[in-house]
N, CA, C and O atoms as CSV, one atom per row, in Angstrom:
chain,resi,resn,atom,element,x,y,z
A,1,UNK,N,N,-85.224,-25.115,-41.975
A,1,UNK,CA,C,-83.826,-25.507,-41.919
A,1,UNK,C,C,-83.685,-26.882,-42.576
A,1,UNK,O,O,-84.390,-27.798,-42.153
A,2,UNK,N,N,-82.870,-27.085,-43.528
A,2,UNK,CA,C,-82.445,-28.280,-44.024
A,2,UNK,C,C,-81.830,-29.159,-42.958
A,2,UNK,O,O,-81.258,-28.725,-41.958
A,3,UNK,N,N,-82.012,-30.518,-43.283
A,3,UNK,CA,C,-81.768,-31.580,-42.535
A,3,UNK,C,C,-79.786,-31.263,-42.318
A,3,UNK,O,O,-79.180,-30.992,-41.281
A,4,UNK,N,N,-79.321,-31.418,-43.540
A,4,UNK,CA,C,-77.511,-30.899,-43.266
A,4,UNK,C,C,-77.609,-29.930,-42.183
A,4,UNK,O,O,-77.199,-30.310,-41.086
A,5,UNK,N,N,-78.236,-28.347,-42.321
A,5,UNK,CA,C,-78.006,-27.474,-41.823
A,5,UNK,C,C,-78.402,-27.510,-40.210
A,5,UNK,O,O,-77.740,-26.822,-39.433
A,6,UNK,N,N,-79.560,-28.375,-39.699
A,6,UNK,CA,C,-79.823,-29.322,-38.441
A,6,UNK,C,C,-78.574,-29.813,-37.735
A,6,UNK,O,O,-78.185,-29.519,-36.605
A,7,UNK,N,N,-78.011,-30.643,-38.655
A,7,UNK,CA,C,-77.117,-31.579,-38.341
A,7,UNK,C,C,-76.149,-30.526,-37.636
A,7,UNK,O,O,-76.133,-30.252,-36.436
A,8,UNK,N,N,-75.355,-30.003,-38.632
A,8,UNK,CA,C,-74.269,-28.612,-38.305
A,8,UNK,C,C,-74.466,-28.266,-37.260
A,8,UNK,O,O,-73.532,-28.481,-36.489
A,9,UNK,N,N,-75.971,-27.431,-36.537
A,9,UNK,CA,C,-76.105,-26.650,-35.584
A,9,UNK,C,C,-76.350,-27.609,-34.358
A,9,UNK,O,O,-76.291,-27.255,-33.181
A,10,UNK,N,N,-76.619,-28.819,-34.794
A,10,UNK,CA,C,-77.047,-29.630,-33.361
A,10,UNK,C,C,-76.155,-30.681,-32.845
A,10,UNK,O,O,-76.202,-31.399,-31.846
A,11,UNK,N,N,-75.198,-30.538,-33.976
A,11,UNK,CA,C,-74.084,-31.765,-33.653
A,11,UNK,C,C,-73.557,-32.159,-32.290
A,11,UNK,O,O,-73.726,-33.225,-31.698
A,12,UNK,N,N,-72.788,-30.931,-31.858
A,12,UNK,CA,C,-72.556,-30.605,-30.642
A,12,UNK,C,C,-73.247,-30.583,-29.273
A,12,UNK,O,O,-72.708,-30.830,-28.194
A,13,UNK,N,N,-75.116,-30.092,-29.588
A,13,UNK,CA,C,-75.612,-30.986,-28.516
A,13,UNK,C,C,-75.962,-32.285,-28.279
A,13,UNK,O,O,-76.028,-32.731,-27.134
A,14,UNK,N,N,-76.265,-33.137,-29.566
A,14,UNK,CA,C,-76.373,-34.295,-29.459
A,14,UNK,C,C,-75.247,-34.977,-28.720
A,14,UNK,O,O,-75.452,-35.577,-27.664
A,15,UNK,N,N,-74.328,-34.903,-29.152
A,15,UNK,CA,C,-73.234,-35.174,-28.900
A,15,UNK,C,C,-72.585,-35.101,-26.897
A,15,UNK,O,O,-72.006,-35.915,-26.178
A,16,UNK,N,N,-73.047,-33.832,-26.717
A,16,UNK,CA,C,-72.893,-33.713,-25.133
A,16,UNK,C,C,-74.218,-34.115,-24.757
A,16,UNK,O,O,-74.295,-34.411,-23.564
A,17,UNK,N,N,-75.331,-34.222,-25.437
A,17,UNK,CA,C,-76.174,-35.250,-24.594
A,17,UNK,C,C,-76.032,-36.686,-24.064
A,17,UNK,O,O,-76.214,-37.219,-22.970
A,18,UNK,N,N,-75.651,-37.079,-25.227
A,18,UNK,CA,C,-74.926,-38.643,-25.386
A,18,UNK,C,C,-73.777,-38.847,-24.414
A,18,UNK,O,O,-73.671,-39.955,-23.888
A,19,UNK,N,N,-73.059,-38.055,-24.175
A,19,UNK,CA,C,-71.952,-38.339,-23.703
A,19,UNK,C,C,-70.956,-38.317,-24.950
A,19,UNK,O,O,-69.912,-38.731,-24.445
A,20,UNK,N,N,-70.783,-38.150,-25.839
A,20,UNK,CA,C,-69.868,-38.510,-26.953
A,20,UNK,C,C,-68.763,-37.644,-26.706
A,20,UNK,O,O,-68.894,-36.663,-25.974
A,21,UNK,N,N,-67.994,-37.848,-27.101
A,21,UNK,CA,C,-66.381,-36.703,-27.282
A,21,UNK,C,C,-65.861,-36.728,-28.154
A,21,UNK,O,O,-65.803,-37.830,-28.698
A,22,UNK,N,N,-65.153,-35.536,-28.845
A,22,UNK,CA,C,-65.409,-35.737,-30.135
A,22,UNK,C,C,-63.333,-35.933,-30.567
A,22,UNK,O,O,-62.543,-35.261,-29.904
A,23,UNK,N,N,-62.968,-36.604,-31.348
A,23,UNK,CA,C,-61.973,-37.107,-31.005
A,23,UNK,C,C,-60.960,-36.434,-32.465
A,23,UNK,O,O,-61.165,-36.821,-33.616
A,24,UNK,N,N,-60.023,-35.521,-32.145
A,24,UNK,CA,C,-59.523,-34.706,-32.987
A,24,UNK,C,C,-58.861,-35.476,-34.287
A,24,UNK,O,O,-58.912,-35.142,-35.471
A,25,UNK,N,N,-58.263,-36.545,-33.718
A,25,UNK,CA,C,-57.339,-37.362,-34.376
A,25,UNK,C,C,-58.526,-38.284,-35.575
A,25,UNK,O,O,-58.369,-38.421,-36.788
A,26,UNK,N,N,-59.179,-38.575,-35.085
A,26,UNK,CA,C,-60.187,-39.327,-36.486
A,26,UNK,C,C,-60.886,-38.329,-36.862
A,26,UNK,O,O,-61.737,-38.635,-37.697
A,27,UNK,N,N,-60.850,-37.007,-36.500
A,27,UNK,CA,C,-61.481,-36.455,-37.825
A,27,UNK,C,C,-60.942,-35.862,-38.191
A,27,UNK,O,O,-61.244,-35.388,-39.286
A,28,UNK,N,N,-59.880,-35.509,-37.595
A,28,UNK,CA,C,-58.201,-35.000,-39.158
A,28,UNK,C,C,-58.737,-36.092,-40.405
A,28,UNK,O,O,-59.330,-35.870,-41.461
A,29,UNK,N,N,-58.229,-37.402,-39.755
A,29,UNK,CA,C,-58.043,-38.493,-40.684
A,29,UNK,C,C,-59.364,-38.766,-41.391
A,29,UNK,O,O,-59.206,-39.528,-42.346
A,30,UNK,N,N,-60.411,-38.434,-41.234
A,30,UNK,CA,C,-61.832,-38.542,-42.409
A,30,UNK,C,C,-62.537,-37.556,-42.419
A,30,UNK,O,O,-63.736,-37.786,-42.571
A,31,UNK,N,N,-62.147,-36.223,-42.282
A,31,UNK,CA,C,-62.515,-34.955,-43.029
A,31,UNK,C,C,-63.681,-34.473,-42.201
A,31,UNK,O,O,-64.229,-33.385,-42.381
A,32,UNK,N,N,-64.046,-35.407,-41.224
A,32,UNK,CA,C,-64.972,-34.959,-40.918
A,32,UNK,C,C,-65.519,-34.592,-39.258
A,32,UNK,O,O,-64.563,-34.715,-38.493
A,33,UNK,N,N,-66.635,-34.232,-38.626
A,33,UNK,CA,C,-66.283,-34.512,-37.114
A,33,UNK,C,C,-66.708,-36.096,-36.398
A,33,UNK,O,O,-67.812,-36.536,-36.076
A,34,UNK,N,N,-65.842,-36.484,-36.344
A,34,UNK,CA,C,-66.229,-37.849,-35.539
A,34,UNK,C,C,-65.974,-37.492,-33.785
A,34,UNK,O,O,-65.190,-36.749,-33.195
A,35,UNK,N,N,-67.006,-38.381,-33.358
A,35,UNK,CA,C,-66.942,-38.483,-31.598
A,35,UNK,C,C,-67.061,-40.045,-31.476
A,35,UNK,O,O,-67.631,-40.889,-32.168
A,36,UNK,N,N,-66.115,-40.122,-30.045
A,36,UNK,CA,C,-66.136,-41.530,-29.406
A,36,UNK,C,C,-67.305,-41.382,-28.625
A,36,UNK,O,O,-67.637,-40.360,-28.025
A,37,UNK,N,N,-68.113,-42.815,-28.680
A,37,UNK,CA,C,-68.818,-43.022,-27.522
A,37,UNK,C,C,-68.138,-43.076,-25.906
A,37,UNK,O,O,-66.969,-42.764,-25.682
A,38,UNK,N,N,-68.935,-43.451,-25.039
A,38,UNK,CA,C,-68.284,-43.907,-24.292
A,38,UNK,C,C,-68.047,-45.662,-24.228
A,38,UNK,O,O,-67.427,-45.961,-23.208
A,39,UNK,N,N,-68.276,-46.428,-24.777
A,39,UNK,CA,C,-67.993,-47.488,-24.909
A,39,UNK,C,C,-67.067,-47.660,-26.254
A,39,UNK,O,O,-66.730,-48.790,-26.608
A,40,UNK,N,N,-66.662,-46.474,-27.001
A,40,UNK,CA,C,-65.814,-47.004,-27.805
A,40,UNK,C,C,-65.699,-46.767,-29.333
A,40,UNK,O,O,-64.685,-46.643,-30.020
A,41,UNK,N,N,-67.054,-46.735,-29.696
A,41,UNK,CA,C,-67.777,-46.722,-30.805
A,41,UNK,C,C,-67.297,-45.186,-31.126
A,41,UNK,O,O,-66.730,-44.373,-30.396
A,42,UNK,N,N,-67.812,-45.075,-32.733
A,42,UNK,CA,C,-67.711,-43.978,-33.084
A,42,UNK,C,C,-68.890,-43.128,-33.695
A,42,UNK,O,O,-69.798,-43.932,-33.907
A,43,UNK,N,N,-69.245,-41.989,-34.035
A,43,UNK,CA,C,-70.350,-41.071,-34.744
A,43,UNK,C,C,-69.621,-39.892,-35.315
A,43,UNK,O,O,-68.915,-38.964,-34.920
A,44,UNK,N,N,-70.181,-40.418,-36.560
A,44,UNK,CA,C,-69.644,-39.402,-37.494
A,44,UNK,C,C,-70.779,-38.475,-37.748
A,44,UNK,O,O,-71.943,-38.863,-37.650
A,45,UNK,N,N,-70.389,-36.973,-38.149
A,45,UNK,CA,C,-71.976,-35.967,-38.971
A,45,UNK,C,C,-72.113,-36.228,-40.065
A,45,UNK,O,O,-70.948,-36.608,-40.183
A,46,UNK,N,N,-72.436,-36.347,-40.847
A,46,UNK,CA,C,-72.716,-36.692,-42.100
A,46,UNK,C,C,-73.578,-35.754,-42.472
A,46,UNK,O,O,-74.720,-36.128,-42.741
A,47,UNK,N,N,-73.233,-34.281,-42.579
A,47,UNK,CA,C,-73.660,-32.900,-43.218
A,47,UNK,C,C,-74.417,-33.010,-44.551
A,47,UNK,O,O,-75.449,-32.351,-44.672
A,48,UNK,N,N,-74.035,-33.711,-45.464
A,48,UNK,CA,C,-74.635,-34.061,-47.084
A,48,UNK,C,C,-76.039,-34.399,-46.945
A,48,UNK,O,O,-76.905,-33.796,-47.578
A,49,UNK,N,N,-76.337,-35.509,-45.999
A,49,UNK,CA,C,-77.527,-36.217,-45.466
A,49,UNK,C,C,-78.090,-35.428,-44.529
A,49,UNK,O,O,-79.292,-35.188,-44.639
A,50,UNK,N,N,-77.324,-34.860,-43.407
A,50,UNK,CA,C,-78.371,-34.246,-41.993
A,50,UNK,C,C,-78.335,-35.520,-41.500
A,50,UNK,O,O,-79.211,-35.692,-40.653
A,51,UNK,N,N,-77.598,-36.555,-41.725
A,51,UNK,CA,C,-77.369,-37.593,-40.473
A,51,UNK,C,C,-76.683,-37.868,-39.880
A,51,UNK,O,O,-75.981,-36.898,-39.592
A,52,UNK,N,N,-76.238,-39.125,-39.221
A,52,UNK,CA,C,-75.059,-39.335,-37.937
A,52,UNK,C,C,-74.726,-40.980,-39.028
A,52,UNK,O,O,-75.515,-41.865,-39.360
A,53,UNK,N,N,-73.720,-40.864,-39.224
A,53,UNK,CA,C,-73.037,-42.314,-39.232
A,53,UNK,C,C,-72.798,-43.064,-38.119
A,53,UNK,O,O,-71.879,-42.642,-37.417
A,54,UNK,N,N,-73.537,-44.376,-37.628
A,54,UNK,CA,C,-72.896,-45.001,-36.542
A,54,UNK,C,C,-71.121,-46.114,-36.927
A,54,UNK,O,O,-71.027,-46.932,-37.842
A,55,UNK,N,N,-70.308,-45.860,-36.204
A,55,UNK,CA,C,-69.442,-46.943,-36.515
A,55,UNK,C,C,-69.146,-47.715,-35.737
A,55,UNK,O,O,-69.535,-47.233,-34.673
A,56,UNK,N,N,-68.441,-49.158,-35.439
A,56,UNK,CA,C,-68.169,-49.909,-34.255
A,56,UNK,C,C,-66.633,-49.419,-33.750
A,56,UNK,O,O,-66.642,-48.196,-33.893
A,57,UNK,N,N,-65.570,-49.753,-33.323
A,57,UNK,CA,C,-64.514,-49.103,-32.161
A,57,UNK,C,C,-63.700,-49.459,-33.531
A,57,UNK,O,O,-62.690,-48.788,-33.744
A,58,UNK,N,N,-64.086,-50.525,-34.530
A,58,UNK,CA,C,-62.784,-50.714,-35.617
A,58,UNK,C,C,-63.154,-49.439,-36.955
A,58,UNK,O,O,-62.319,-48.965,-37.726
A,59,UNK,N,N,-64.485,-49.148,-36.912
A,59,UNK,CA,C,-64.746,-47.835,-37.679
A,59,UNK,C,C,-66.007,-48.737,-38.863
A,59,UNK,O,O,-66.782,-48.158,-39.623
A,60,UNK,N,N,-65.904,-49.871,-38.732
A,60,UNK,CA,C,-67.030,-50.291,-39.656
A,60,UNK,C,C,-68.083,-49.858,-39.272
A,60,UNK,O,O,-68.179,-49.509,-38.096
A,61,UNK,N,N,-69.088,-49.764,-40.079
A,61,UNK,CA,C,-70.772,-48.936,-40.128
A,61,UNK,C,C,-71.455,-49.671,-39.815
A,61,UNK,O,O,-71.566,-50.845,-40.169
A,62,UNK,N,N,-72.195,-48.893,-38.872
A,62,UNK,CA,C,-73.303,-49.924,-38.553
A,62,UNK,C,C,-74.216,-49.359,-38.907
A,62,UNK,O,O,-75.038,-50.199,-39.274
A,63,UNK,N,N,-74.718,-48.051,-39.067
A,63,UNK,CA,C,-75.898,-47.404,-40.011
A,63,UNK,C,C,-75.963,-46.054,-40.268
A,63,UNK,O,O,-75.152,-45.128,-40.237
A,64,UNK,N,N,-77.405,-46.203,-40.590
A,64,UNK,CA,C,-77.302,-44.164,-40.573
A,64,UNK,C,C,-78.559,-44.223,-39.533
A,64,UNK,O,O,-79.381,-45.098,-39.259
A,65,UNK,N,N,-78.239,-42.348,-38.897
A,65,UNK,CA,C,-79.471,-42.322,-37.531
A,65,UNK,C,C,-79.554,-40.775,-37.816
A,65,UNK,O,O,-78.703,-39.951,-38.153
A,66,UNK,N,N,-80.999,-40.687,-37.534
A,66,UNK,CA,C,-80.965,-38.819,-37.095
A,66,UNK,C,C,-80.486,-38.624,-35.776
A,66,UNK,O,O,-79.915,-39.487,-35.109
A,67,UNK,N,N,-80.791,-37.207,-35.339
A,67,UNK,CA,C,-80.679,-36.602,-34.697
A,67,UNK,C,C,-81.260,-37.175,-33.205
A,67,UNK,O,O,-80.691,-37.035,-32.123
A,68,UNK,N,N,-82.500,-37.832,-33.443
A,68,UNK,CA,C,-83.340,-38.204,-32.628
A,68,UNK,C,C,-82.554,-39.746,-32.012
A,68,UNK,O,O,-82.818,-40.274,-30.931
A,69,UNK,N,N,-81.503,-40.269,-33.079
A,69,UNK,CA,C,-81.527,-41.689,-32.340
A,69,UNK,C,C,-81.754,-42.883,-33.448
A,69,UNK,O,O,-81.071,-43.890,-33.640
A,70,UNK,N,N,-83.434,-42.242,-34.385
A,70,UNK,CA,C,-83.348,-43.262,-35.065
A,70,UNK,C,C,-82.941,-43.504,-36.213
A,70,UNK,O,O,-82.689,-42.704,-37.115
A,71,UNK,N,N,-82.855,-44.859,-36.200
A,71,UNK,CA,C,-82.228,-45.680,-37.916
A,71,UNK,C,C,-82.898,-45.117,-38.562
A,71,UNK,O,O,-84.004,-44.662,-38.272
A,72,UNK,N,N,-82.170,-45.039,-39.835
A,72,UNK,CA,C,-82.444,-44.375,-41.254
A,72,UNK,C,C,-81.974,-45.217,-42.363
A,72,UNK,O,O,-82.494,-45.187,-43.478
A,73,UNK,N,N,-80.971,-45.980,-42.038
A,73,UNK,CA,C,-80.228,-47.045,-42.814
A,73,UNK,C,C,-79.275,-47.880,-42.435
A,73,UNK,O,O,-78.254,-47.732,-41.764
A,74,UNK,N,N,-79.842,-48.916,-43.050
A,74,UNK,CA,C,-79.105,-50.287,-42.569
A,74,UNK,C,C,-77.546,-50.237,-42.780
A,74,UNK,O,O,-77.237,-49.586,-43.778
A,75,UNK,N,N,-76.398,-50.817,-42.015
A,75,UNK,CA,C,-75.183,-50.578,-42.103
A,75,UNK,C,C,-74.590,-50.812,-43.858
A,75,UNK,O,O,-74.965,-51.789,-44.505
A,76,UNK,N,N,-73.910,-50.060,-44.277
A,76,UNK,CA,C,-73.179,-50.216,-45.375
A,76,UNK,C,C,-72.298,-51.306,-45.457
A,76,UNK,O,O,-71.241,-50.986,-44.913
A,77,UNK,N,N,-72.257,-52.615,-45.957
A,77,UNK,CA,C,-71.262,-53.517,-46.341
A,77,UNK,C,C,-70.676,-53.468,-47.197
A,77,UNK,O,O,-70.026,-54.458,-47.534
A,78,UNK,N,N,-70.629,-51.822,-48.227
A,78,UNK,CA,C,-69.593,-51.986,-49.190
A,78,UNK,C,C,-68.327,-51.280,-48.627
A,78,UNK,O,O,-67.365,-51.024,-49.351
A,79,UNK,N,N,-68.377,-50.903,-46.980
A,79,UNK,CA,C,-67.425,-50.122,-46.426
A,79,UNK,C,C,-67.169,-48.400,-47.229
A,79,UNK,O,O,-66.042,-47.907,-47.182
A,80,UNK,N,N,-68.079,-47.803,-47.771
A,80,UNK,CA,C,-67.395,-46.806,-48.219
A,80,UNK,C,C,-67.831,-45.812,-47.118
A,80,UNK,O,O,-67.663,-44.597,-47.221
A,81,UNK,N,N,-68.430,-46.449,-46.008
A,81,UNK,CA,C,-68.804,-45.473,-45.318
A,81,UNK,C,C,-68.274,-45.580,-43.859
A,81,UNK,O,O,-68.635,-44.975,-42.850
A,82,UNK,N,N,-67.110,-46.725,-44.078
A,82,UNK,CA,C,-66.234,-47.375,-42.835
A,82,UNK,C,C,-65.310,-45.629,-42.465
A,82,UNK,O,O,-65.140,-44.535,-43.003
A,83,UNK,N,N,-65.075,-46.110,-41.644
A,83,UNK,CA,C,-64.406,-44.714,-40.852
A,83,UNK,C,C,-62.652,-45.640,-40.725
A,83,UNK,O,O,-62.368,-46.761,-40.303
A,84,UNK,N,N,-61.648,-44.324,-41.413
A,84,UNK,CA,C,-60.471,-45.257,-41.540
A,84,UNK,C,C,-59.885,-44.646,-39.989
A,84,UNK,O,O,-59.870,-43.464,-39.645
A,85,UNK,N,N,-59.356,-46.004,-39.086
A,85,UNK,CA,C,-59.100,-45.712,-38.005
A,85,UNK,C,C,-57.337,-45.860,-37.744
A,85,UNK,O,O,-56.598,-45.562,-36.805
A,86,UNK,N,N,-57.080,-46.617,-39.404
A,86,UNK,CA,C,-55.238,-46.371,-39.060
A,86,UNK,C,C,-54.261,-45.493,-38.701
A,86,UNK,O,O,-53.093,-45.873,-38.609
């Protein structure tokens, strides 16, 4: 199984492992599935990769993570990977 195709099928448990919820309204607005933490934060799937975008509660990036949790990449400061939360 490809890392995308991982992502797809496991999204949803990661996600209820974590506690995450997945929040309809920001992922109308960025195409994609995003979930709130419970503190606020956001996680996006990132299907292309087979990873999780982390974002902070304003949608800026703080990195990329697998499945497992860990970092994969350091947060993006050119924002193209900011999550638009307007």
């Amino acid at each position: 199984m490809s890392p995308n195709e991982r992502v797809v099928a496991v999204k949803g448990k990661v996600a209820d492992k974590n506690g995450w919820v997945k929040d309809a309204k920001m992922s109308a607005k960025n195409g994609r599935d995003v979930y709130r933490t419970q503190d606020g934060q956001f996680r996006a799937a990132d299907t292309q990769h087979g990873r999780i975008e982390y974002t902070d509660e304003k949608g800026k990036h703080l990195g990329e993570y697998d499945i497992e949790g860990k970092q994969t990449k350091k947060a993006d400061i050119s924002k193209k990977h900011d999550l638009n939360c307007k």
